[in-house]
gemmi code that builds the backbone of each chain (N, CA, C; Angstrom):
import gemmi

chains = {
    "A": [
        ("UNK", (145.495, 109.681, -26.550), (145.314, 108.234, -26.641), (144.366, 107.761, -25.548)),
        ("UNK", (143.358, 106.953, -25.677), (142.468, 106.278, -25.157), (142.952, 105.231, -24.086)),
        ("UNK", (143.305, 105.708, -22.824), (143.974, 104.826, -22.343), (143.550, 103.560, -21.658)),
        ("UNK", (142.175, 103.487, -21.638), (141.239, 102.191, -21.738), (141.858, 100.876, -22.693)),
        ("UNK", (142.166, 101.288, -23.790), (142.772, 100.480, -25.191), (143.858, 100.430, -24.639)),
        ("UNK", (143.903, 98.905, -24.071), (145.381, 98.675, -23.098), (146.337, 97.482, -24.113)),
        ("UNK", (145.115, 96.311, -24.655), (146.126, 95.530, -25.204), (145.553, 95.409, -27.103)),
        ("UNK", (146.276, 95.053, -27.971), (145.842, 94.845, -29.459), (144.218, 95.668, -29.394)),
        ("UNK", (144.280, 96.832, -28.745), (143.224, 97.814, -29.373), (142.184, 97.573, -28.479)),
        ("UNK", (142.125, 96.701, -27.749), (140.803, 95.815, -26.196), (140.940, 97.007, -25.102)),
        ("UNK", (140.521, 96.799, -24.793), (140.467, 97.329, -22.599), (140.494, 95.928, -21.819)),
        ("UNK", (141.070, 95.989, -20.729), (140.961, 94.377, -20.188), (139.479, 93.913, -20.068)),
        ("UNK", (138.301, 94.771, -19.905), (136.996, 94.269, -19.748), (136.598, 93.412, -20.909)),
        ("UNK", (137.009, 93.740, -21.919), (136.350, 93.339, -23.568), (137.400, 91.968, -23.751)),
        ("UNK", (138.813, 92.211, -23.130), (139.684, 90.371, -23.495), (139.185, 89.823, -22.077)),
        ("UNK", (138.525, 90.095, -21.168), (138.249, 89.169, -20.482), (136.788, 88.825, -21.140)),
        ("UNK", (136.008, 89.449, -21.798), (134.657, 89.255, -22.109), (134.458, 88.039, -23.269)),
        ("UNK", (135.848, 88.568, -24.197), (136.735, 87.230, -25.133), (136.666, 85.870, -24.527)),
        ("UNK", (137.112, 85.819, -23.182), (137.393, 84.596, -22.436), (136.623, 83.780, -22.352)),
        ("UNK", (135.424, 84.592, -21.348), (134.315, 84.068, -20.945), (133.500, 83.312, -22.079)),
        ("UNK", (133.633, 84.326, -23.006), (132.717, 83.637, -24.543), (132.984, 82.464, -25.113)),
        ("UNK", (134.484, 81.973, -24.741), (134.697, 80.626, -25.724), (134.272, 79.641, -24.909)),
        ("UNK", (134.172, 79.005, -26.586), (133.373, 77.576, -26.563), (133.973, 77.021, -26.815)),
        ("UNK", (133.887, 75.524, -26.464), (134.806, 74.389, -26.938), (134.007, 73.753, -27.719)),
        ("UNK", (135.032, 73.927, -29.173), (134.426, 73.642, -30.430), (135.057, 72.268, -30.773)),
        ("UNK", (134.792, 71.215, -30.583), (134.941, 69.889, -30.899), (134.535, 69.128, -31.179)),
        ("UNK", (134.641, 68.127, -31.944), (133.825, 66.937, -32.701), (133.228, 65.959, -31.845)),
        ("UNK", (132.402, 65.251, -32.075), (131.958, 64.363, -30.977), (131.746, 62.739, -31.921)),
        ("UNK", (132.728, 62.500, -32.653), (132.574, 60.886, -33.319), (133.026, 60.418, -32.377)),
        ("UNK", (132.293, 58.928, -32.060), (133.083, 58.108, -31.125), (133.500, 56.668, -31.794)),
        ("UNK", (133.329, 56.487, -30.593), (133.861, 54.404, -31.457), (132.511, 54.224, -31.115)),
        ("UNK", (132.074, 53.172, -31.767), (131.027, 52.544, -32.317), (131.315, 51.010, -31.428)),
        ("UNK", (132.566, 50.245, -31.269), (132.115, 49.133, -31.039), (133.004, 48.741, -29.673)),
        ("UNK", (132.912, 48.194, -28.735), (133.860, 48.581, -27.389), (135.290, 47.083, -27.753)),
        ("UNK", (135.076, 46.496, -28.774), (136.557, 45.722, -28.843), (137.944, 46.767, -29.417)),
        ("UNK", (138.608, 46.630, -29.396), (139.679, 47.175, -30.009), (139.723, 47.704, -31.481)),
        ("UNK", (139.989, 48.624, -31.850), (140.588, 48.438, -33.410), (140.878, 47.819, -34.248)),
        ("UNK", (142.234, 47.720, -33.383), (142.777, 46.545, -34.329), (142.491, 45.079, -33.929)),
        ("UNK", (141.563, 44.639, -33.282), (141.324, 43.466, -32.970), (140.128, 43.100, -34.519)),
        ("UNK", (139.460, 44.540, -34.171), (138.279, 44.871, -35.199), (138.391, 44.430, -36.965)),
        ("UNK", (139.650, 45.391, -37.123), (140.224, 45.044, -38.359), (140.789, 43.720, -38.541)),
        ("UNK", (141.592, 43.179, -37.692), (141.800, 41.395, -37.751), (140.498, 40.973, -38.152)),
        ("UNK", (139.840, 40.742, -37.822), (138.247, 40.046, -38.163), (138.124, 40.465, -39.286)),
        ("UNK", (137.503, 42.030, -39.558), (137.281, 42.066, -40.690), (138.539, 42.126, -42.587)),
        ("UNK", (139.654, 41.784, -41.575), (140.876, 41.401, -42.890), (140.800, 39.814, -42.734)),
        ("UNK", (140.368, 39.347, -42.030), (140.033, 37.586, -42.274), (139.036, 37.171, -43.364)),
        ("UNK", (137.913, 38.063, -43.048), (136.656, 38.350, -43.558), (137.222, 38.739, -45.622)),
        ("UNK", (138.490, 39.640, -45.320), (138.604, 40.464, -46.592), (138.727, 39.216, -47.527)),
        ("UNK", (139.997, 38.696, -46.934), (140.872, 36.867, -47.744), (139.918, 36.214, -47.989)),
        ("UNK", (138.551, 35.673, -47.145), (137.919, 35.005, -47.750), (136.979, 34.936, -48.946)),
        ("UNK", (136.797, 36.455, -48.655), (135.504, 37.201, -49.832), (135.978, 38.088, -50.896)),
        ("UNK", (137.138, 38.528, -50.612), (137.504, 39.405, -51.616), (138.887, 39.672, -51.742)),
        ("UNK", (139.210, 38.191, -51.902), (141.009, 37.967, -52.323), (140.718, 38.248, -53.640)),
        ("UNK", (140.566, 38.477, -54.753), (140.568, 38.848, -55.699), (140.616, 40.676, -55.998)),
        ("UNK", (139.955, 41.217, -55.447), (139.720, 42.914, -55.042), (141.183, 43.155, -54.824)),
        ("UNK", (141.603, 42.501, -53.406), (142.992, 42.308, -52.438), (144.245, 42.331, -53.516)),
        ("UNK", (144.008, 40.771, -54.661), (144.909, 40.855, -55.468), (145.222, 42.331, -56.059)),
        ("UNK", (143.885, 42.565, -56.647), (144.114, 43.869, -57.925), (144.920, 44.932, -57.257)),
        ("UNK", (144.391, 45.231, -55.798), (144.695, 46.448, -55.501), (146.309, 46.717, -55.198)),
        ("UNK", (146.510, 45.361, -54.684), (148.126, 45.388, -54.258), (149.138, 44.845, -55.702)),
        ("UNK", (148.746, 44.264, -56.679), (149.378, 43.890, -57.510), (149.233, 44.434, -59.054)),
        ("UNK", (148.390, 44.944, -58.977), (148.260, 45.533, -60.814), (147.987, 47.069, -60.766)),
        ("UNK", (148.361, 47.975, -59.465), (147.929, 49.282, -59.806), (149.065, 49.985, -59.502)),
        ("UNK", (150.468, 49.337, -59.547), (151.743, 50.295, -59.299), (152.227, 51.303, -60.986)),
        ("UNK", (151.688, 50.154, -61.979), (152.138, 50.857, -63.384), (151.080, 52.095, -63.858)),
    ],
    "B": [
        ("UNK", (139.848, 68.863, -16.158), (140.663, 68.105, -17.377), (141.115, 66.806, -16.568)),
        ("UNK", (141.332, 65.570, -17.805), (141.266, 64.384, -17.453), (142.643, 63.858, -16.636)),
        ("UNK", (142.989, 62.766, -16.432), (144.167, 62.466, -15.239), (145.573, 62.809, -16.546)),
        ("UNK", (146.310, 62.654, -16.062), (147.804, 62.626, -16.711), (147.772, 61.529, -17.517)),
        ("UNK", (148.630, 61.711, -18.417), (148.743, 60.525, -19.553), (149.746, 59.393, -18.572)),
        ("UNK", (148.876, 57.674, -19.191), (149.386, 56.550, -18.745), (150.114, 55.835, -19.361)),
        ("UNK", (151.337, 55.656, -19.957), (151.448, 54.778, -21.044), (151.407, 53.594, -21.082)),
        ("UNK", (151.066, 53.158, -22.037), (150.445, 51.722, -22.158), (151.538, 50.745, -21.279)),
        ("UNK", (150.922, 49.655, -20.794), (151.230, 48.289, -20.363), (151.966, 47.301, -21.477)),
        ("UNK", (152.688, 46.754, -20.900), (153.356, 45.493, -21.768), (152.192, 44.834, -22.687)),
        ("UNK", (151.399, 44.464, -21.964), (150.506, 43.293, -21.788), (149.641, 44.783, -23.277)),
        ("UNK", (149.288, 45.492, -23.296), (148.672, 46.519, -23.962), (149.077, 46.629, -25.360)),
        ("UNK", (150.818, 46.556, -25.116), (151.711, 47.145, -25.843), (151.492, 45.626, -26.939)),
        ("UNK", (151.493, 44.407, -26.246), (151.998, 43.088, -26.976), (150.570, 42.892, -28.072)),
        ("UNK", (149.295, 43.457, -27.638), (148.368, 42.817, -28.179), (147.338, 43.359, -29.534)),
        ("UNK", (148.392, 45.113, -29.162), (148.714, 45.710, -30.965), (149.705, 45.247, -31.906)),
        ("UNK", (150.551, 44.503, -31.368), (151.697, 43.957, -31.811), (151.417, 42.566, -32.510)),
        ("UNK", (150.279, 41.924, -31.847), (150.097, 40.535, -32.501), (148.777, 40.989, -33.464)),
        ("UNK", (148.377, 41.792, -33.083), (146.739, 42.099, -34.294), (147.557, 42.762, -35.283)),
        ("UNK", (148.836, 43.636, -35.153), (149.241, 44.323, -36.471), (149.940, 42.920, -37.338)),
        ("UNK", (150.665, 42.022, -36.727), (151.507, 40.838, -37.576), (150.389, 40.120, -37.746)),
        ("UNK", (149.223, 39.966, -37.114), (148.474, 39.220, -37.642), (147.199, 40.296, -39.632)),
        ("UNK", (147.985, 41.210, -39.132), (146.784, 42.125, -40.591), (147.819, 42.086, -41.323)),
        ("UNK", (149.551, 42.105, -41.176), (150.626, 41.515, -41.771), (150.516, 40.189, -42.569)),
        ("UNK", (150.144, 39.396, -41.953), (149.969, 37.991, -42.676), (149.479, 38.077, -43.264)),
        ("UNK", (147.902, 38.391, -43.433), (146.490, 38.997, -44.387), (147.643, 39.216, -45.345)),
        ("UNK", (147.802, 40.597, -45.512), (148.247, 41.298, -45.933), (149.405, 40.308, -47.077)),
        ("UNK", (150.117, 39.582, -46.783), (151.094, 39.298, -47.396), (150.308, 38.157, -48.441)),
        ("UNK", (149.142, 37.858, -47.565), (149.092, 36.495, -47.957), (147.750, 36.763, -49.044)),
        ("UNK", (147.703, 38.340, -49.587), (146.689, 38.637, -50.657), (147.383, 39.008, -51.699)),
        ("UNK", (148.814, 39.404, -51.354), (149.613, 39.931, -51.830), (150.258, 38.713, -52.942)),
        ("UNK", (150.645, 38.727, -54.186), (151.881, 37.977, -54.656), (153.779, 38.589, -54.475)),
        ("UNK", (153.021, 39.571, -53.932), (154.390, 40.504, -54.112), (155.051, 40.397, -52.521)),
        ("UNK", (154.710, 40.393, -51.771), (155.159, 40.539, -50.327), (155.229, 39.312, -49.318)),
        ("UNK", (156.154, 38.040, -50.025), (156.086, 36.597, -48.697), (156.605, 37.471, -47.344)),
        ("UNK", (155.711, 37.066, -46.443), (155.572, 37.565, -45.205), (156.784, 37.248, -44.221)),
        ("UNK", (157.352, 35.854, -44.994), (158.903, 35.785, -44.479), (159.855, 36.800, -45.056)),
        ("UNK", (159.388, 37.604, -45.884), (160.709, 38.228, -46.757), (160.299, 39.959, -45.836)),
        ("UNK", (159.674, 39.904, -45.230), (159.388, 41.352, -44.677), (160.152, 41.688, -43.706)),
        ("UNK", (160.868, 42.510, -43.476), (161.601, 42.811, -42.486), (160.825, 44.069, -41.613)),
        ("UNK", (160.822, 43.718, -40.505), (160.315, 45.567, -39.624), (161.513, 45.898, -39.067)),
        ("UNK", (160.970, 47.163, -38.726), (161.912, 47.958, -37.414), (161.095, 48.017, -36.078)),
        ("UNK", (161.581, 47.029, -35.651), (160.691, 46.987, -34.266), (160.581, 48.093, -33.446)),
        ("UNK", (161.616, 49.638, -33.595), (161.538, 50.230, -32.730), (160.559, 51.493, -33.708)),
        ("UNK", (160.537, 51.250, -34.643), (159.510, 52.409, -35.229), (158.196, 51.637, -35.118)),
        ("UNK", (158.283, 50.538, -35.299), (156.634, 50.003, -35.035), (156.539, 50.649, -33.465)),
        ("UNK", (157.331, 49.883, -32.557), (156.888, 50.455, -31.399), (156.219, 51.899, -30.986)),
        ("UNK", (157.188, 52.707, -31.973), (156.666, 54.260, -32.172), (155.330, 54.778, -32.362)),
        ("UNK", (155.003, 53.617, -33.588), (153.863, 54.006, -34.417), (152.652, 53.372, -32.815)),
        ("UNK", (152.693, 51.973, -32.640), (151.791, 51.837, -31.471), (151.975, 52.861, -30.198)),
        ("UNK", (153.029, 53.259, -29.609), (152.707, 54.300, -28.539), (152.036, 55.803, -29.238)),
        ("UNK", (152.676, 56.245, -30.955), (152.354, 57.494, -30.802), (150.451, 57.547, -30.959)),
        ("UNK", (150.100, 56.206, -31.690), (148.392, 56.485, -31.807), (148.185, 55.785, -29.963)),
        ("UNK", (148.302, 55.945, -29.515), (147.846, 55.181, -28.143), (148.257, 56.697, -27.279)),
        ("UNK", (148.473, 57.684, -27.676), (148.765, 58.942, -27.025), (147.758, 60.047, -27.409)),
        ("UNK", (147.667, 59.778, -28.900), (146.823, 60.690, -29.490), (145.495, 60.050, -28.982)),
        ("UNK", (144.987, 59.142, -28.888), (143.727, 58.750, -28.448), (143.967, 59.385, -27.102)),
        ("UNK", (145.113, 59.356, -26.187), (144.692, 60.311, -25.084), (144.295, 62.208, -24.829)),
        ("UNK", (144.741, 62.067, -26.096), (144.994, 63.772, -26.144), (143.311, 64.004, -26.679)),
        ("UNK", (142.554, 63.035, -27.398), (141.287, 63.246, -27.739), (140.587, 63.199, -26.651)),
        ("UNK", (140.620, 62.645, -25.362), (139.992, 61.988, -24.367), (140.240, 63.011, -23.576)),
        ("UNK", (141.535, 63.645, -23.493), (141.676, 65.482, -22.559), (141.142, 66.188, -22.825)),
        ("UNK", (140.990, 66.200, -24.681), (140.560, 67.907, -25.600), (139.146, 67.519, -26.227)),
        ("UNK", (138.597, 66.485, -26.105), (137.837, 67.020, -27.213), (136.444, 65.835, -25.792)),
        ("UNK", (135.774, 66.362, -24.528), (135.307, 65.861, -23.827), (135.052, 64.926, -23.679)),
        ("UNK", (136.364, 63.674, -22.815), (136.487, 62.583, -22.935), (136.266, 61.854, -23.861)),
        ("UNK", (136.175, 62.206, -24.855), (135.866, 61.435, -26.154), (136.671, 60.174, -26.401)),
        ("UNK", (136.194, 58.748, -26.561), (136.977, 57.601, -27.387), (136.813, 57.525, -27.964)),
        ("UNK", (138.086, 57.310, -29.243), (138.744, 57.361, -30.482), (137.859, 56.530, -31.063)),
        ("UNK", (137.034, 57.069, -32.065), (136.709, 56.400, -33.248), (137.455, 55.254, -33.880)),
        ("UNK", (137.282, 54.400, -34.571), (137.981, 53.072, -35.008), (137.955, 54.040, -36.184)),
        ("UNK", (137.585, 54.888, -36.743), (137.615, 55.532, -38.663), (139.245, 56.217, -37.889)),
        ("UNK", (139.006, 57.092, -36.714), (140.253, 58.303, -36.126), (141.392, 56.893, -36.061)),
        ("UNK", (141.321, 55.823, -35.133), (142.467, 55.132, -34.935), (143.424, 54.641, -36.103)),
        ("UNK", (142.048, 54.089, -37.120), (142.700, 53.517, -37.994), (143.916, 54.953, -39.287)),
        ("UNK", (143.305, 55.563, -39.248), (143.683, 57.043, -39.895), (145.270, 57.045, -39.066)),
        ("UNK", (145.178, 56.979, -37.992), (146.460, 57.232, -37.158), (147.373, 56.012, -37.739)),
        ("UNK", (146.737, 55.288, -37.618), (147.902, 53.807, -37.978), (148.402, 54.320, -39.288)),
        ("UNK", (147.497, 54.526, -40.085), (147.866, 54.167, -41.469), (148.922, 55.717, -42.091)),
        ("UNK", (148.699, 56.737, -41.227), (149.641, 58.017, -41.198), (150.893, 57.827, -40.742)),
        ("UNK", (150.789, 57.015, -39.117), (151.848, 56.353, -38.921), (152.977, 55.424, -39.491)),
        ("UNK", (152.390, 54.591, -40.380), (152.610, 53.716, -41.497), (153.583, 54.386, -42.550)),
        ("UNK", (152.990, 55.126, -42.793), (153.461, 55.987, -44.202), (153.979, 56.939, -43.526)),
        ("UNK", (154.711, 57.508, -42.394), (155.606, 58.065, -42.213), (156.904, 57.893, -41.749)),
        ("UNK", (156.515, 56.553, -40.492), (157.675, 55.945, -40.459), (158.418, 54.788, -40.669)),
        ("UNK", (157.507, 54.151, -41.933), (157.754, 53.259, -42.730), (158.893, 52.041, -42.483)),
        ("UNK", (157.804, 51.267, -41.163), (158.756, 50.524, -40.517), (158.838, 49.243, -41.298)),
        ("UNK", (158.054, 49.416, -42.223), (158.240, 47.821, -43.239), (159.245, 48.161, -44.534)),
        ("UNK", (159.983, 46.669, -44.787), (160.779, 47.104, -45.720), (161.073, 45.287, -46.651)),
        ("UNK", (161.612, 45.368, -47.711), (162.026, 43.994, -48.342), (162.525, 44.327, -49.146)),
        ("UNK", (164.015, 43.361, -49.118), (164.672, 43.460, -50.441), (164.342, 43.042, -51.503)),
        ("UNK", (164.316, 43.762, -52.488), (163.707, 43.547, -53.632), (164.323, 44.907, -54.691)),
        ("UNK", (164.433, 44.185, -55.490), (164.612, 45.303, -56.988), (163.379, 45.544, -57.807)),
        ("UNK", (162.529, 44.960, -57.355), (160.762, 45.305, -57.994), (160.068, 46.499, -57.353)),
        ("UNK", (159.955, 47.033, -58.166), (159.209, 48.798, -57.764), (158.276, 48.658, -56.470)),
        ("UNK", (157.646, 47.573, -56.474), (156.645, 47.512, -55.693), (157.424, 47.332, -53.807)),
        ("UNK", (158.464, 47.029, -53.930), (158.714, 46.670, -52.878), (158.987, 48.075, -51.769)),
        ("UNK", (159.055, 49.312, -52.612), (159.004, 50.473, -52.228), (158.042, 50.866, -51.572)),
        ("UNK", (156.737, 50.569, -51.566), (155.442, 50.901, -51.934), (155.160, 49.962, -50.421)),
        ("UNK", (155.461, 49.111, -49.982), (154.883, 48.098, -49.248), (153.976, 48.714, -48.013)),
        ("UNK", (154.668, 49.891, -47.680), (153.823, 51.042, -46.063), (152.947, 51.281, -46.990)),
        ("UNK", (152.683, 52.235, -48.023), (151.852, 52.579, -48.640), (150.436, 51.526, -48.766)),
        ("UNK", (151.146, 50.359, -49.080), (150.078, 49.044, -49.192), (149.391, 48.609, -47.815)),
        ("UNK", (150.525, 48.238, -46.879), (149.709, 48.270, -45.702), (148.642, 48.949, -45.173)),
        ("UNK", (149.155, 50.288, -45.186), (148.432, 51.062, -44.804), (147.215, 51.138, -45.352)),
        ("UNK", (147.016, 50.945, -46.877), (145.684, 50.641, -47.659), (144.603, 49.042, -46.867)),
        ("UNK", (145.481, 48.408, -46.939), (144.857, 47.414, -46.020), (144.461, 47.530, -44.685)),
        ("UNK", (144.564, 48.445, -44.039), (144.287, 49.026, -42.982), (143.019, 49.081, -42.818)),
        ("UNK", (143.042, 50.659, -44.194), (141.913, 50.797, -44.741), (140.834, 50.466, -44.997)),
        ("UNK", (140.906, 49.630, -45.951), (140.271, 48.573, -46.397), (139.811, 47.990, -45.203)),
        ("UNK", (139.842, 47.355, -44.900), (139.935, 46.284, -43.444), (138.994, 46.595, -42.357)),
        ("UNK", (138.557, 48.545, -42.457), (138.282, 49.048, -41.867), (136.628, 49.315, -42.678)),
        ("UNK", (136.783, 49.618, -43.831), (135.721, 49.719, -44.861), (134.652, 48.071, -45.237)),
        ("UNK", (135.649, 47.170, -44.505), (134.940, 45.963, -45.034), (134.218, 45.779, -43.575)),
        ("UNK", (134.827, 46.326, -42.491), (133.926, 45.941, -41.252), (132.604, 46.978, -41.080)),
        ("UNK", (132.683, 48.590, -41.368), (131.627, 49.183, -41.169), (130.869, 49.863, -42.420)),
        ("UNK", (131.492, 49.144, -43.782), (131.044, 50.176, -44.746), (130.953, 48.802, -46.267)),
        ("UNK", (130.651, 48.032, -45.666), (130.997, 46.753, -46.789), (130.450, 46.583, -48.109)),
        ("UNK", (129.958, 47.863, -48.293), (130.022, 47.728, -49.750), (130.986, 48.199, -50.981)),
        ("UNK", (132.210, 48.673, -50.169), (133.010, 49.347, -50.506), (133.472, 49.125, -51.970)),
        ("UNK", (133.514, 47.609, -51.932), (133.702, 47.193, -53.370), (133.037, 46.557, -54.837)),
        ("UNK", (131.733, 47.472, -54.422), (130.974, 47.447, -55.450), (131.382, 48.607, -56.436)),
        ("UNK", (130.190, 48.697, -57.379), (131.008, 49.946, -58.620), (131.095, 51.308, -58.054)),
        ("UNK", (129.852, 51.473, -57.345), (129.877, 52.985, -56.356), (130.622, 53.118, -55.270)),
        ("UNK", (131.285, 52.378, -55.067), (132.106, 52.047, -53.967), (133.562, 52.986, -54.046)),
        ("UNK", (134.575, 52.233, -53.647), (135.816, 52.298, -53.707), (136.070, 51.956, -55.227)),
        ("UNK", (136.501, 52.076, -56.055), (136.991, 51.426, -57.266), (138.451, 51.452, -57.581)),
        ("UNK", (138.900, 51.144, -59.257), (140.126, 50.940, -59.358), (141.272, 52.205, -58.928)),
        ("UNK", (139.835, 53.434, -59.691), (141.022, 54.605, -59.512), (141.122, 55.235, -58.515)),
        ("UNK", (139.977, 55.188, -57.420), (140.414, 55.762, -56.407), (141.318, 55.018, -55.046)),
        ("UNK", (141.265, 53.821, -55.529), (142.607, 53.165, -54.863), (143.923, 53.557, -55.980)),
        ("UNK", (143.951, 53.626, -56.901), (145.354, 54.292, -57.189), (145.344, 55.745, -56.884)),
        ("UNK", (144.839, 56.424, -56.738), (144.940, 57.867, -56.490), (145.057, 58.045, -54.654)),
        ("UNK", (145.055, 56.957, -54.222), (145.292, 56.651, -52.549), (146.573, 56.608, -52.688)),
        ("UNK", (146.777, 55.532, -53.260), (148.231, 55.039, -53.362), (148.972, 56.037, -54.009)),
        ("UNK", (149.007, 56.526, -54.579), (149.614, 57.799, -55.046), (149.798, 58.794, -53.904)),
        ("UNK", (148.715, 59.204, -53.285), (148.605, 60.525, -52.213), (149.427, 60.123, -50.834)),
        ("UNK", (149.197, 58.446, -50.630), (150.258, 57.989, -49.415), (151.455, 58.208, -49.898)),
        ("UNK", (151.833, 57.791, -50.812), (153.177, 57.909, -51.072), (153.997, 59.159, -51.523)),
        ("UNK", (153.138, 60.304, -52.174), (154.364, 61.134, -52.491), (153.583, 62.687, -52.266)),
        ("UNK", (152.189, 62.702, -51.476), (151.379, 63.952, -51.522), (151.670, 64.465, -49.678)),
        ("UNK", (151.415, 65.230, -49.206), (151.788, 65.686, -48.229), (150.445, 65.550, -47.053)),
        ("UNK", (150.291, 64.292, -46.565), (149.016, 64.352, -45.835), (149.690, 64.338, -44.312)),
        ("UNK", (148.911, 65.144, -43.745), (148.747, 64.982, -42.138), (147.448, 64.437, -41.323)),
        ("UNK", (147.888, 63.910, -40.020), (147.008, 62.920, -39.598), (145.557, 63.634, -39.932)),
        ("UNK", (145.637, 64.812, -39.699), (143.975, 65.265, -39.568), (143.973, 65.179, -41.171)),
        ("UNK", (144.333, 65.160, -42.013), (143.536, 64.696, -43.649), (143.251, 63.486, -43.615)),
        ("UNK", (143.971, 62.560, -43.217), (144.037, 61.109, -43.294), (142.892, 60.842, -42.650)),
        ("UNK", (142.498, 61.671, -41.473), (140.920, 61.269, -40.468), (140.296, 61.695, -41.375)),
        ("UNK", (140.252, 63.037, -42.284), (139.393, 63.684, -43.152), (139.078, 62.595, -43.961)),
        ("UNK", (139.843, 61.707, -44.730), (139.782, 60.640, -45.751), (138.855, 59.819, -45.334)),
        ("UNK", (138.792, 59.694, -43.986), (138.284, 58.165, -43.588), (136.753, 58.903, -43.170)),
        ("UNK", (136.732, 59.595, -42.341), (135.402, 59.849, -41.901), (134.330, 60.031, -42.680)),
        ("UNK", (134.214, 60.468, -43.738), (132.721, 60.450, -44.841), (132.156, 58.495, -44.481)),
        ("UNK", (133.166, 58.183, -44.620), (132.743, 56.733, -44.423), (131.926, 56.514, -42.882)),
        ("UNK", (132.567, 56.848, -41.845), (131.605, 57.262, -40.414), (130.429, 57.650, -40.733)),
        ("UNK", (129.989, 58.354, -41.121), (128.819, 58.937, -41.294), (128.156, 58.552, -42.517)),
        ("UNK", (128.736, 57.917, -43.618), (127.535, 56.606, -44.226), (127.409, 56.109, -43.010)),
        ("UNK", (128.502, 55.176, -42.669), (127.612, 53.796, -41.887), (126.525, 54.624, -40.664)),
        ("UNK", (127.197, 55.743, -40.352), (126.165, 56.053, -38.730), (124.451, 55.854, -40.080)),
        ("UNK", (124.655, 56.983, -40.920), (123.068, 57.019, -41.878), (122.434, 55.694, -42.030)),
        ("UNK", (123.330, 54.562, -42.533), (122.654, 53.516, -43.032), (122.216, 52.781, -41.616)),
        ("UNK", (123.029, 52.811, -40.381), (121.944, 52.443, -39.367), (121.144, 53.674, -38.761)),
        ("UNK", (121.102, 54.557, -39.292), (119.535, 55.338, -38.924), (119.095, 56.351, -40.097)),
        ("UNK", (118.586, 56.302, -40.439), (118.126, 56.897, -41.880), (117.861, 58.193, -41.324)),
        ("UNK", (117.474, 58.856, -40.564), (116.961, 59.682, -40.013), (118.012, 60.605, -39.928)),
        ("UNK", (119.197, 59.810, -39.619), (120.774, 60.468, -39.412), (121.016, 61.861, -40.165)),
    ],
}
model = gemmi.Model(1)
for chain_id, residues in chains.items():
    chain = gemmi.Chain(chain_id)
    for i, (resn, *xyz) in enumerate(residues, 1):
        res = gemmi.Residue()
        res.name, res.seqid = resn, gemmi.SeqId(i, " ")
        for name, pos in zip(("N", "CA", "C"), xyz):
            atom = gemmi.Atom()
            atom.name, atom.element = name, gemmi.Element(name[0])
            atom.pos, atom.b_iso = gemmi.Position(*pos), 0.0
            res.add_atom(atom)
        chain.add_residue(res)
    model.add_chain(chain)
structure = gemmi.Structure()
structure.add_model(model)
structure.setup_entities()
């Protein structure tokens, strides 16, 4: 037996070489506007009632059947 | 890595609390089905739902390089939150009254689509069936927060394109 092949078949040189290699793989969307969220959505659900209470109706009232 | 998690302030805590009863009112008041007096919450699962997205925006800001939460990521959180711990409720013997998190949470949505994506409700848009096939998937399909961001984000990236074509 190869006694180099210490852990899942590696030598410690090759899982430390593992280490070194990662990258931090992460998304980078941000916020777009510096008010709040939900301050955001208040406005634009004020916005919804005035322009598209009808849309509002359909969606909440005629699509349960 | 970034400082220790802070949890929110009173003053923090109160002013998700009046923007959510205030998208509540909206909400009721598009509605024929939901008088906004007849709604009952659970104040301590709402509370839930505002600390647990006010945590996860910290855990993005540790893991993913200081990053702040997208308004497409926040709103995704609310509306997962919504539909899981379904702090709205009304008595009622009308089917719909079941449905009411499910609805909110669409208004969320929505709400969110009318501020950065406003054409939502044209024919290419959002239409009839893919708001029932929402409403369907909130209510009885098995989504976790990261699908629910999955749902929302195509919409991020129209609006980023339509302000830069180049995008």
């Amino acid at each position: 037996m190869d006694e180099r092949k210490q852990y899942f078949g590696y030598d410690e040189e090759q899982i430390r070489e593992a280490f070194r290699n990662s990258k931090d793989q992460v998304d980078i969307n941000s916020k777009i506007d510096d008010a709040s969220t939900l301050s955001q959505l208040v406005e634009s659900s004020d916005r919804l009632l005035k322009e598209n209470k009808d849309f509002l109706h359909m969606i909440y009232n005629d699509l349960d059947e | 890595m970034s400082e220790k998690y802070k949890w929110m302030t009173e003053q923090e805590f109160m002013k998700e609390v009046r923007d959510l009863d205030k998208l509540l009112h909206d909400f009721c008041d598009s509605s024929d089905l939901y008088p906004y007096e007849s709604v009952k919450t659970n104040i301590n699962a709402l509370r839930d739902i505002i600390v647990r997205v006010h945590k996860r925006k910290h855990y993005f800001k540790v893991f993913h390089n200081e990053m702040i939460t997208s308004e497409y990521k926040e709103t995704a959180l609310y509306c997962y939150w919504f539909i899981k711990l379904r702090p709205l409720w009304i008595d009622s013997i009308d089917v719909s009254a079941e449905r009411i998190n499910e609805k909110f949470a669409l208004h969320l949505y929505v709400s969110l689509l009318k501020k950065y994506n406003e054409d939502f409700s044209d024919e290419d848009g959002i239409n009839k069936l893919h708001i029932r096939e929402l409403l369907y998937s909130f209510r009885f399909r098995d989504i976790t927060k990261e699908s629910m961001i999955l749902m929302l984000e195509p919409y991020y990236y129209e609006h980023l394109k339509k302000k830069d074509v180049m995008f």
